[in-house]
C-alpha positions as CSV (number, residue, x, y, z in Angstrom):
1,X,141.7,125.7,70.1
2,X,138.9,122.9,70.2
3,X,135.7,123.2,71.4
4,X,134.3,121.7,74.5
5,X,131.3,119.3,74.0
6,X,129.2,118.4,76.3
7,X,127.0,115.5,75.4
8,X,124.5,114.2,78.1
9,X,123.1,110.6,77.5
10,X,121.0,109.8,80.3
11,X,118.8,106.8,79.1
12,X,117.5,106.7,82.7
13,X,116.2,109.7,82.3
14,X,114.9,109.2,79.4
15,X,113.1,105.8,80.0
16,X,111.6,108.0,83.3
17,X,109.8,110.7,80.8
18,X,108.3,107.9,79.0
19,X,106.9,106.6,82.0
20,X,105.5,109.7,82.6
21,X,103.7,110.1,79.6
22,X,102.2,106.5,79.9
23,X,101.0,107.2,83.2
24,X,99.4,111.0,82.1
25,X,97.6,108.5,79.6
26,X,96.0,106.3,82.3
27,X,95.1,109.1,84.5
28,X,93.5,110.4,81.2
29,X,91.4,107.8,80.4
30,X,90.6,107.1,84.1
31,X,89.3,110.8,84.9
32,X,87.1,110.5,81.7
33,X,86.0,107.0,82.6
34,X,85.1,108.7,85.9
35,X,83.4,112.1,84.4
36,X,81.2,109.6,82.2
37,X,79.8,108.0,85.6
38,X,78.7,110.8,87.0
39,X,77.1,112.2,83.7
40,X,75.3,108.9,83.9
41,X,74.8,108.9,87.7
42,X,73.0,111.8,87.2
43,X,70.7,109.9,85.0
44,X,70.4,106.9,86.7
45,X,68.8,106.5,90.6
46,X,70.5,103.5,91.3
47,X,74.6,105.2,91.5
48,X,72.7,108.4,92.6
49,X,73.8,107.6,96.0
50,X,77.3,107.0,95.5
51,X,77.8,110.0,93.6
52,X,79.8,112.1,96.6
53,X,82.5,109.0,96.0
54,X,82.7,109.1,92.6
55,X,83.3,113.0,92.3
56,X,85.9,112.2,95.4
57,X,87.5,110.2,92.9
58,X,87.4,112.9,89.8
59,X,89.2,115.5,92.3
60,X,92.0,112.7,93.2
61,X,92.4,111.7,89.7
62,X,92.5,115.5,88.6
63,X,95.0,116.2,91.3
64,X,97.1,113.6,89.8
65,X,96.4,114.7,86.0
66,X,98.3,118.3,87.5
67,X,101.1,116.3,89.2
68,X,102.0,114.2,86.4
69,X,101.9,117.2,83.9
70,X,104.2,119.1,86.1
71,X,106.8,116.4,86.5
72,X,106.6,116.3,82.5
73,X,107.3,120.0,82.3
74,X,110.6,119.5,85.1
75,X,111.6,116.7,82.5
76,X,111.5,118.6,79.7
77,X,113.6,120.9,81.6
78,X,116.3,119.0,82.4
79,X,116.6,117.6,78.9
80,X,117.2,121.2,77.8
81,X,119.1,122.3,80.4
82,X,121.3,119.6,79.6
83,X,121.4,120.5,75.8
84,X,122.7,123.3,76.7
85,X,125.8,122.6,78.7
């Protein structure tokens, strides 16, 4: 008796996890960009006052720093999930 294979080729998918990643990247490098101002704004007088927006935007990009790194994880998921079938 032969055995079933089940292959999955979803380049979709694929192409989607790799946006991912580029996007984790941006957030990255944005959140630091961010964290760096407000080291400096603590520094400086002159961005002193506009410090309460800045650290608004840390927690946003922070919040999407988690989202993105759990919609990685369900990726990685369904790639193996798939593997396995």
């Amino acid at each position: 008796m032969e055995q079933q294979v089940t292959i999955c080729c979803n380049k979709k998918e694929n192409k989607r996890c790799l946006c991912n990643w580029i996007i984790l990247a941006v957030l990255v490098a944005l959140f630091t960009l961010v964290i760096g101002i407000i080291i400096g704004a603590a520094i400086s007088d002159a961005i002193l006052g506009a410090l309460a927006a800045i650290i608004v935007l840390a927690v946003i990009l922070f919040v999407l720093i988690i989202i993105q790194i759990i919609l990685l994880i369900c990726c990685k998921d369904k790639k193996r999930r798939c593997e396995r079938e």
